[in-house]
C-alpha positions as CSV (number, residue, x, y, z in Angstrom):
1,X,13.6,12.1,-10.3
2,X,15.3,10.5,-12.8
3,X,15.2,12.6,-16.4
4,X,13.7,10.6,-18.8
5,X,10.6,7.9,-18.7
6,X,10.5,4.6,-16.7
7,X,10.1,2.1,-19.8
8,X,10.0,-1.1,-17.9
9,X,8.4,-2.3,-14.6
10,X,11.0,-2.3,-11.9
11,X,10.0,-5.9,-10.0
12,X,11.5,-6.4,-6.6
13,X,11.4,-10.1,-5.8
14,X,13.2,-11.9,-2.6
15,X,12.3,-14.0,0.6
16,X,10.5,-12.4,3.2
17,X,12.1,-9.1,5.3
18,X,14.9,-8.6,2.0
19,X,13.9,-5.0,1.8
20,X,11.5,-5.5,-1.2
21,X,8.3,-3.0,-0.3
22,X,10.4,-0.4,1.8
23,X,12.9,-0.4,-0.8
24,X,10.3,-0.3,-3.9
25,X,8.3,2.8,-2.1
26,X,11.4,4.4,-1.7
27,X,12.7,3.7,-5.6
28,X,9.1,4.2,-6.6
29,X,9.0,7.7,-5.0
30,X,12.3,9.0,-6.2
31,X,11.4,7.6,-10.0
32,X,8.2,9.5,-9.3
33,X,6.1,6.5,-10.3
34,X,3.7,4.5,-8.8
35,X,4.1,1.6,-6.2
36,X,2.7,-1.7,-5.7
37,X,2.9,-4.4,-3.0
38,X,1.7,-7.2,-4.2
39,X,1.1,-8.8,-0.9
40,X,-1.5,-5.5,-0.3
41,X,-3.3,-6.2,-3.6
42,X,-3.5,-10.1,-3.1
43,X,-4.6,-9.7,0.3
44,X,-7.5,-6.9,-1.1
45,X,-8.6,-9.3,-3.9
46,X,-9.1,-11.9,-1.1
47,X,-11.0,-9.4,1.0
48,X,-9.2,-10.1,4.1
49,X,-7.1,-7.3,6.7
50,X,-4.1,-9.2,6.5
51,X,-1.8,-12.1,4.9
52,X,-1.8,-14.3,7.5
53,X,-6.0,-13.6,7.7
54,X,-5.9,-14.5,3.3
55,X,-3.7,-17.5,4.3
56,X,-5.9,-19.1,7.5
57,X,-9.0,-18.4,5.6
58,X,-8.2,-20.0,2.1
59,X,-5.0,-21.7,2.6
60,X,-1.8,-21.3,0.4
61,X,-3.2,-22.6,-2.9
62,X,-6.4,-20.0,-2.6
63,X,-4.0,-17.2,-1.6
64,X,-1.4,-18.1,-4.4
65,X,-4.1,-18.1,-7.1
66,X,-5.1,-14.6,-6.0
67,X,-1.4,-13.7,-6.2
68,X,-1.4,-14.8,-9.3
69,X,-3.9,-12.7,-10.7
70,X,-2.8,-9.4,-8.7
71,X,0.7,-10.0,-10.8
72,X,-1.2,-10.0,-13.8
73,X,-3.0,-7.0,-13.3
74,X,0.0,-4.9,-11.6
75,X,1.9,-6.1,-15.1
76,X,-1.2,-5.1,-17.3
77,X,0.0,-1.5,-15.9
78,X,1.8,1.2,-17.0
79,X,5.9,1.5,-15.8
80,X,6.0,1.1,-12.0
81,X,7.9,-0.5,-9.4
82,X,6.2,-3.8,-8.1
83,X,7.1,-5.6,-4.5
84,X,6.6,-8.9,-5.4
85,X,5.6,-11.3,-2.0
86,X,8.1,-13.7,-1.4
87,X,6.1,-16.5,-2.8
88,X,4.9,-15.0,-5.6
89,X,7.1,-16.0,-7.9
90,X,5.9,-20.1,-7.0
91,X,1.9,-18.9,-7.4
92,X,0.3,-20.9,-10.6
93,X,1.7,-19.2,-13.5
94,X,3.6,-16.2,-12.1
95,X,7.3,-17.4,-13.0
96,X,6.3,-17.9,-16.5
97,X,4.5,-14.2,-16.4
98,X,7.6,-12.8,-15.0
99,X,9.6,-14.4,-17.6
100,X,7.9,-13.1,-20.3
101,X,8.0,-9.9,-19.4
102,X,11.6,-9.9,-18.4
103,X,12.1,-11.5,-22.0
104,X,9.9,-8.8,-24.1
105,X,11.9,-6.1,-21.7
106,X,8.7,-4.7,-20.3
107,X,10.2,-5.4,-17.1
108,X,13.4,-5.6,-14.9
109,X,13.6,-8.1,-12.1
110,X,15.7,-7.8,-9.5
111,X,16.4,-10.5,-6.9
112,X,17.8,-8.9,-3.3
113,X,19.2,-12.1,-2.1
114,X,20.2,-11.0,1.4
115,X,22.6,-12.8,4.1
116,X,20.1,-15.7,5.8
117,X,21.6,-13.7,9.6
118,X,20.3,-10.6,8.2
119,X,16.7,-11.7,7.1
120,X,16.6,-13.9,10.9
121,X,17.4,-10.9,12.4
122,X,14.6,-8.7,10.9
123,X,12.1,-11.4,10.9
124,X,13.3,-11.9,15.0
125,X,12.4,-7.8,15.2
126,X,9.4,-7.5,13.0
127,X,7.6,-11.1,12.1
128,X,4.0,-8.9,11.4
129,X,1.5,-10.5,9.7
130,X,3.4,-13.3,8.1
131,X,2.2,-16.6,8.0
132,X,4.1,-20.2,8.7
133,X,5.0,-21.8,5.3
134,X,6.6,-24.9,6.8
135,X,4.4,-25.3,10.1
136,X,7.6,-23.9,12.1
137,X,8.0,-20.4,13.2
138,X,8.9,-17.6,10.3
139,X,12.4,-16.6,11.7
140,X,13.1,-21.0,12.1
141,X,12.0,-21.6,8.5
142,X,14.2,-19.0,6.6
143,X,16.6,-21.3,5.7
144,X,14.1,-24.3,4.4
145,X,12.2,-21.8,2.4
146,X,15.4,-20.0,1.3
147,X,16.4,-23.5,-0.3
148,X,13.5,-23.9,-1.9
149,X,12.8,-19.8,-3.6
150,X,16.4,-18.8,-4.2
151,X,17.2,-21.3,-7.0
152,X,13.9,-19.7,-9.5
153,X,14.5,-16.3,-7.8
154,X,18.3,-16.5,-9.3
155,X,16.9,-17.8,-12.6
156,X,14.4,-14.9,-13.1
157,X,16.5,-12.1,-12.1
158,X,18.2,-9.5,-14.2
159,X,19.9,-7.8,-11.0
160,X,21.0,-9.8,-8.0
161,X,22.3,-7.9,-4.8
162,X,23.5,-10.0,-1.9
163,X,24.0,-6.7,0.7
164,X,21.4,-4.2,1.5
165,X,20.6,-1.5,-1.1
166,X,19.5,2.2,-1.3
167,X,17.0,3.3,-3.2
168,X,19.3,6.0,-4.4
169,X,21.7,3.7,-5.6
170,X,18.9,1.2,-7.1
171,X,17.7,4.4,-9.2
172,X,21.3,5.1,-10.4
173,X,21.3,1.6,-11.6
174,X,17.5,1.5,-13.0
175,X,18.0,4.2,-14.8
176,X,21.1,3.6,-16.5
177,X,19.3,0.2,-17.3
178,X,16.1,1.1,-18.4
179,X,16.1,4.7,-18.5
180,X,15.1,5.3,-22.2
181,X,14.6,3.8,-25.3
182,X,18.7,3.8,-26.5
183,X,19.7,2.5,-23.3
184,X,20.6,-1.1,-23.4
185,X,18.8,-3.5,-21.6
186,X,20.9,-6.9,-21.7
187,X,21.2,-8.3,-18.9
């Protein structure tokens, strides 16, 4: 735990299988704050068991809008780490809201932008509930939808890490950049 308050939201954004909820539980718990995955509070705003159930039942535009609005509550919140879905960030409205509140340093965004092999590989091992974005399968469609996402992901971010990452490591950071009040927060 670190020793003094989490002053910012620590946001974990990147595409799909780079780490972001099993890392942001893990950071969460060692920062002794709370956790949220977004994709878990879109999906319970929708009402539906899974993703891919939110997706197939009110398509991407429905699910983004509900995306939308689980960011602006989980950001309406006290300090805590936030898994962002990988689409988040291209809902209706959700760059800007991440922008502002990496601008008015209420929180820190930071983009794992993992090898493309890497994120095939777990996708390959554990696709779960994720649904299609391009109409092709979710481990054939990494690359098109990395194309697309990394070019805003890299413009929101504070933090970029292009290899896996600890927790422990991400709190040594996260505290020495938004630890307290005197510690600096450029980025």
């Amino acid at each position: 735990m670190p020793t003094l308050p989490l002053r910012r939201h620590i946001i974990l954004m990147g595409l799909r299988a780079s780490g972001k909820s099993t890392l942001g539980a893990e950071t969460a718990l060692l920062l002794g704050v709370p956790f949220v995955d977004l994709d878990d509070r879109t999906r319970a705003i929708l009402g539906d068991p899974t993703v891919a159930k939110a997706f197939e039942r009110v398509g991407e535009p429905g699910f983004r809008a509900a995306e939308s609005t689980a960011l602006a509550e989980a950001l309406a919140q006290p300090p805590q780490v936030i898994a962002l879905g990988g689409g988040t960030p291209t809902a209706p409205r959700a760059a800007d809201a991440l922008a502002a509140a990496r601008r008015e340093s209420r929180a820190l965004l930071v983009f794992l932008d993992l090898p493309l092999e890497l994120l095939a590989e777990r996708l390959a091992a554990h696709q779960g509930d994720r649904p299609s974005l391009t109409g092709r399968g979710v481990v054939e469609e990494i690359e098109d939808v990395a194309r697309m996402r990394r070019p805003l992901y890299a413009a929101l971010a504070e933090l970029r890490f292009f290899e896996p990452l600890r927790a422990t490591a991400l709190v040594s950071i996260i505290t020495s950049q938004v630890g307290s009040d005197s510690s600096s927060t450029r980025g």
